[in-house]
N, C-alpha and C positions, 0 to 999 in steps of 0.2 A: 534669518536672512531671506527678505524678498528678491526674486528674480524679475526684473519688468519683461513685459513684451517688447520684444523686439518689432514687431510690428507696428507697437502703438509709440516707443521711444522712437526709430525712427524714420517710420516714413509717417504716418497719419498723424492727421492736422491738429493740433489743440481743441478746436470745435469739434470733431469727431471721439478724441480720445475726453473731453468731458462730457460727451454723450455716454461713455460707457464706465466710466474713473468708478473704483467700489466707494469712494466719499460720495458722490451725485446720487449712486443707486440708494446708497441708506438713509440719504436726505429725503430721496422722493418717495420709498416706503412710507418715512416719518409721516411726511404732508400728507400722504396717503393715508394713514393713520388718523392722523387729526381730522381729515376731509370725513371719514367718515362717522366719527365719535361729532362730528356738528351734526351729520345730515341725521346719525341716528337721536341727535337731540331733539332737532326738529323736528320727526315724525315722532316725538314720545317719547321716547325713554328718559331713564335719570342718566343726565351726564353730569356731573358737576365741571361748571364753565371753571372753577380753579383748576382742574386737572386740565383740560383744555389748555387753558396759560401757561402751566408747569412745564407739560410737553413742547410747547409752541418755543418757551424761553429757553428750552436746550436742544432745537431742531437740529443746530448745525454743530452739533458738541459730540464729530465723530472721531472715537478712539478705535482705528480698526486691529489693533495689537488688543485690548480690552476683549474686542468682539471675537477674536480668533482663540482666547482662550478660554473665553465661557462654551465657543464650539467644541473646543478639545474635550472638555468636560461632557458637556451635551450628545455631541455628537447628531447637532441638529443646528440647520444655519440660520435657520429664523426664529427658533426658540433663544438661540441665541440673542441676537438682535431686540427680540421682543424685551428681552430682561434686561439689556443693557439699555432701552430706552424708559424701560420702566423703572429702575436704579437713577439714571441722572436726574427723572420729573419725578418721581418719590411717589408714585401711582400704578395701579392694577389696573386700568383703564380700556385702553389701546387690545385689539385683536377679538372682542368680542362678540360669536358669532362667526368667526373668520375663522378659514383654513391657510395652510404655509403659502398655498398657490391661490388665494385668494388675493393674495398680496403680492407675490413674485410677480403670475402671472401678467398681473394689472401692469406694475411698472415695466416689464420688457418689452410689453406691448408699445408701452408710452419708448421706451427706447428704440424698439424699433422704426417707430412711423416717426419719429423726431431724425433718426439716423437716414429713414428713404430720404425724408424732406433734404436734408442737408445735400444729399446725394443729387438727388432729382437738380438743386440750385447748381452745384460743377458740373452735371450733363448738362444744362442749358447753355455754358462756359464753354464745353465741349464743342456742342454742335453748333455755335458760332464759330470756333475756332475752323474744323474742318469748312464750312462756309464760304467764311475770308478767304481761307486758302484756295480753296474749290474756285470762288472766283478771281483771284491774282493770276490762277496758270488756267485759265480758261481755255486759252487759243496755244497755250504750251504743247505742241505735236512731241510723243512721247512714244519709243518702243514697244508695246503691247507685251506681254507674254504670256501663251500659255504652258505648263508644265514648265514654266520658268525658262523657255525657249522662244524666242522671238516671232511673233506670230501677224500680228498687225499693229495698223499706228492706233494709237489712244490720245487720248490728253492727258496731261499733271491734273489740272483738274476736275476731270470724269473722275480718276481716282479717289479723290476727295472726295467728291458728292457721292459717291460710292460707298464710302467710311460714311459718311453722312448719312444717309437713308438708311444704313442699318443701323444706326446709331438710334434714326426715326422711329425702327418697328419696334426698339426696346425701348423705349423711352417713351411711348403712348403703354405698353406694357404695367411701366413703372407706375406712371398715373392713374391708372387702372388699379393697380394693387395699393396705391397711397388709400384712394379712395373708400375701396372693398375694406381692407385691414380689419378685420374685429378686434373688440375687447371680450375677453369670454368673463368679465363682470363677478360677483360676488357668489357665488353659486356653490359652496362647502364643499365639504370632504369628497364627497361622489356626487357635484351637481344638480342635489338636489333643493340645497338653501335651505334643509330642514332646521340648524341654526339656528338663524336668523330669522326664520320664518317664528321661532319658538320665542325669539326676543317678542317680536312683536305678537304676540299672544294669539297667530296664526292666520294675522291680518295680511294676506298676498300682494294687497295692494300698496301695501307701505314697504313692503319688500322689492316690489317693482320701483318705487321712487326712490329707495335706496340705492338701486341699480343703476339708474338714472341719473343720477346726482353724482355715483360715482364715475359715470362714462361723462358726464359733461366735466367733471374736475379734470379728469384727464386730457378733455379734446376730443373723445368718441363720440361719432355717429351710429357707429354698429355695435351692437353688443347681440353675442350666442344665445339662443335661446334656448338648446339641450347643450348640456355637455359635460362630461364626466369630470374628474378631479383636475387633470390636464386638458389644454385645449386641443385638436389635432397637432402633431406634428407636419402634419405634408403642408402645415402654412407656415412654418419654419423651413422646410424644401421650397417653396414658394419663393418666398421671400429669398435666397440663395441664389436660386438658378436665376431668379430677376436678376442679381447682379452680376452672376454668369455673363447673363445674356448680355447686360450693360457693357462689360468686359470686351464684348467681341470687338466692335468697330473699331476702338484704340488700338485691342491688341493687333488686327488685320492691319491699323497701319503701320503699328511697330516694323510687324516681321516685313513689311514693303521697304520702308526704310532700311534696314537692315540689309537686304540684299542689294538695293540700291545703291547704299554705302559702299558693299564690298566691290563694288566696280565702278567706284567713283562717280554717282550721276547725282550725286544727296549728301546731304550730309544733316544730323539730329541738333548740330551745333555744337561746337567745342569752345569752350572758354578761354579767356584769355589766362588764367593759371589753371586749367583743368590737364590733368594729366590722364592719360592714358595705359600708358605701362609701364610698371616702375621700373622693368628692364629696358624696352624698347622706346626709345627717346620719340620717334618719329608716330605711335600709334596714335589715332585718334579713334577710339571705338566708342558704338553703337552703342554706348554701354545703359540707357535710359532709353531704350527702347529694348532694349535686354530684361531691364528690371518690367518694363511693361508685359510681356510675355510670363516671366516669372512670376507674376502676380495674377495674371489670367491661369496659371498652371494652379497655383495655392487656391483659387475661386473652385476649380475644378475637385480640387479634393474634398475643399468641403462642401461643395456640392452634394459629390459622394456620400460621406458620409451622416449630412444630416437626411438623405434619399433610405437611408437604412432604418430612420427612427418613423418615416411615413408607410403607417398600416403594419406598425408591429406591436401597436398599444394592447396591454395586458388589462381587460376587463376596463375598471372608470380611471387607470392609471397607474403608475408605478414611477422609481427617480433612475428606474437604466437609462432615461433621456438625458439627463442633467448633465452628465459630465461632457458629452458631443457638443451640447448645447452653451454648455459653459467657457469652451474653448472656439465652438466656430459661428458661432452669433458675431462675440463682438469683434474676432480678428476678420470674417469676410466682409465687414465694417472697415474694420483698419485698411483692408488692403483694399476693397474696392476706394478710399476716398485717397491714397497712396497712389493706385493709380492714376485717378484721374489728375492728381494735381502735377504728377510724371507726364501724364499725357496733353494738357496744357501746356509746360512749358518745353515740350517737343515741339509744338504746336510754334508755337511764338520763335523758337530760334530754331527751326529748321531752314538749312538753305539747300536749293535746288543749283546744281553746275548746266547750267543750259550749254556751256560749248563741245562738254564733254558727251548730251544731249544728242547734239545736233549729229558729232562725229559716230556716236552708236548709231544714230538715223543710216547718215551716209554709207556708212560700211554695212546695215543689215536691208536698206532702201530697194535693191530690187527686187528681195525675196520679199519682204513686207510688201511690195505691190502685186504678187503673186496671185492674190483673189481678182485684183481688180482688171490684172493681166485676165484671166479665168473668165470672169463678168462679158467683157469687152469681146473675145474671142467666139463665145454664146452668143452675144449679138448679131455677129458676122455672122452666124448657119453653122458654127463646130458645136457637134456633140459634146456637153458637158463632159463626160466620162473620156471621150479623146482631149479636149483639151486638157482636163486635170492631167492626164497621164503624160502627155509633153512636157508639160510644165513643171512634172514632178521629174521627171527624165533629167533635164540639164539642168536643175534645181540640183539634184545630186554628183552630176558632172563638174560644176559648178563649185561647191561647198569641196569637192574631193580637190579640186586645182588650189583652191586658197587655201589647205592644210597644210600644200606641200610649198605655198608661195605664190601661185599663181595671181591674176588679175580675176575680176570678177566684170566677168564678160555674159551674164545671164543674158541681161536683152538683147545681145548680140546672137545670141545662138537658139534665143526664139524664133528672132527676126526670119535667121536664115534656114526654119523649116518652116516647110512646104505646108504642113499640116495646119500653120496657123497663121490666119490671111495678117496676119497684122507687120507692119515696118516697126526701121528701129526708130525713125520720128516719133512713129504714133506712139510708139513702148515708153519712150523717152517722155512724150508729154501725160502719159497717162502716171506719171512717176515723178512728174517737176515738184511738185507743191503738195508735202506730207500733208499738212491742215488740211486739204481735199481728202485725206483718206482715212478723217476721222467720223464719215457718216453724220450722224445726230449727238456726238459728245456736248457739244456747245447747248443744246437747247436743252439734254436731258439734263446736262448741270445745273441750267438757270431753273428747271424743275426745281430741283432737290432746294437751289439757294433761298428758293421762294419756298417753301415746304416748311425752310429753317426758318426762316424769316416769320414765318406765324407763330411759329413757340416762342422765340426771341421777343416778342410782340407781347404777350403773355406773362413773360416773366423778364422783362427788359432791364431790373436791375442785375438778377442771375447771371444775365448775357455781360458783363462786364465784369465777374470776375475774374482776378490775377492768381495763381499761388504765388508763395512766397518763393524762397531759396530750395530747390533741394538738393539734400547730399550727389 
């Protein structure tokens, strides 16, 4: 009895889950296989082009109950493999010259930089998304907070471009590490190719073109040029904490919504049969931007955990990596591409309550002008350090009357000390029109929109990705 993941049943995408499916991986071994019983034809050796055929005509002839029980026997996962491909094409052929990780390696490599790509296309989906948004509530005057206490006015859409630009610093990251990715290439048992060096009768150069041939079949640019049985681990940490990092901007807007939710100013979108609680009829929870957090926590672990196999390699290698690597390779895959297709369509049905908005304004609007009370007063000749202290004075007089009921009479009781030359006119107009008290939001946003707008530019089909439904 198989167990599926849970991860890859349900939330990641079919593209992603046959990026990692064990039918894909034993395919692309094969062709890996064959790729290189041609290239070593090419440079010389005897291949006979029938065995070439044989193999070719049962590439896709995977029995992985077959393969799991020549393991049990073996107790080896590529010896395995090797004989069950050499069983259905009726040839000794195939691995010649090759180690286990001559072959794993290669293809996770190709799994990886196939899985960034995919990724990298729903960031770009992404950071249009925050974009759009970023410019719909552009001039949206919005409560500020810090320590999740009301501080000054912002905009809806500074917040966005906010999520956005950190969206930016991981996402030039990503292209960076698409780029960089090595193959660490055919290089035997401890990196040295002494093997395959001995096939070809000690010719380096036809061992270089092997190399070659195998990093062009793959799609490599880069290929190691020392390197023991295993390639580094800290480029498996690498690769993780990229998505870590990918992680953050979504997550940073989840937990916003989220708290926004719980005082009515937002909402993630509720469907018209989506339920909430199966007790409480009336709930509408946050609950996908829940799982977004949830999924930035799971990125988090195994982050962790593959940060424990970087610089703890034993001499040219050992398989205490394999089983980290077997479970959080492809699941920080599943869940990074899980998220983003969660964070998407947050993205798209997310609604903002502007009246409920305006009413937080009104009710927090003369502490919110607090600075600019502060600003204005320093104009006039008052000591910085005396006006803060007035102002934090009945700031507190204030806040204490409306716990018990009272009106919120702040600019009143500025007005009427002596300490601070200002009226209640002037307090009153210094406080009419929140959008005045959002500094540079408006222009740092059309930054950011324009910033996204060059990647979008770049990858303009990317920028139109949908997901699908999800749970």
């Amino acid at each position: 009895m198989q167990i599926p993941s849970t991860l890859a049943t349900r939330y990641a995408s079919a593209q992603m889950c046959g990026i990692w499916a064990p039918e894909a991986k034993i395919i692309r071994e094969r062709q890996l296989w064959i790729a290189v019983l041609r290239a070593q034809r090419d440079l010389g050796l005897s291949v006979d082009e029938a065995a070439i055929k044989a193999y070719e005509k049962v590439l896709e002839k995977v029995n992985l109950r077959s393969i799991d029980e020549r393991e049990k026997s073996l107790r080896h996962d590529v010896k395995a493999r090797i004989e069950e491909f050499n069983a259905l094409a009726g040839y000794q052929a195939i691995h010649a010259g090759m180690t286990s990780r001559d072959l794993t390696e290669s293809v996770e490599a190709l799994q990886i930089r196939q899985a960034l790509l995919l990724v990298r296309d729903k960031y770009v989906a992404l950071l249009a998304g925050f974009a759009r948004r970023a410019g719909e509530f552009i001039d949206r005057p919005i409560a500020g907070r810090s320590h999740n206490v009301p501080a000054q006015i912002t905009t809806v859409g500074k917040r966005f471009a906010t999520f956005a630009e950190e969206g930016l610093f991981a996402f030039a990251r990503l292209e960076d590490l698409i780029s960089r990715f090595p193959l660490r290439g055919l290089k035997g048992p401890v990196g040295t190719a002494q093997d395959a060096l001995d096939l070809f009768d000690g010719d380096a150069s036809k061992l270089l073109q092997l190399d070659e041939s195998v990093a062009h079949h793959l799609g490599f640019e880069n290929t190691l040029d020392s390197v023991g049985q295993i390639y580094p681990r800290s480029f498996d940490f690498d690769v993780v904490s990229a998505l870590l990092q990918l992680a953050a901007a979504p997550s940073n807007m989840a937990t916003m919504l989220r708290l926004m939710a719980g005082i009515d100013l937002a909402t993630e979108g509720f469907q018209k049969n989506q339920v909430g609680s199966s007790a409480m009829p009336h709930k509408m929870n946050a609950r996908s931007s829940e799982r977004i957090n949830g999924f930035t926590a799971l990125l988090r672990g195994y982050s962790v955990a593959l940060s424990e196999l970087a610089g703890s390699q034993w001499n040219e290698g050992d398989v205490a990596c394999s089983v980290v690597r077997r479970v959080a390779l492809p699941d920080s895959f599943y869940v990074i591409d899980g998220l983003l297709d969660t964070a998407l369509t947050v993205i798209n049905e997310l609604g903002i309550f502007e009246t409920a908005i305006d009413a937080e304004l009104e009710r927090n609007l003369p502490f919110l002008a607090s600075t600019k009370i502060l600003m204005a007063a320093i104009k006039k000749g008052v000591g910085r350090e005396t006006a803060h202290e007035v102002i934090k004075e009945h700031s507190l007089v204030t806040v204490a009357s409306l716990r018990t009921g009272g009106s919120n009479n702040l600019l009143e009781r500025i007005a009427g000390d002596s300490r601070i030359p200002l009226d209640v006119i002037e307090l009153k107009g210094l406080s009419s029109r929140p959008i005045e008290f959002t500094g540079v939001a408006r222009e740092q946003t059309l930054q950011v929109i324009a910033r996204v707008a060059e990647v979008t530019s770049r990858f303009s089909q990317a920028a139109k990705y949908q997901p699908g439904a999800i749970r």
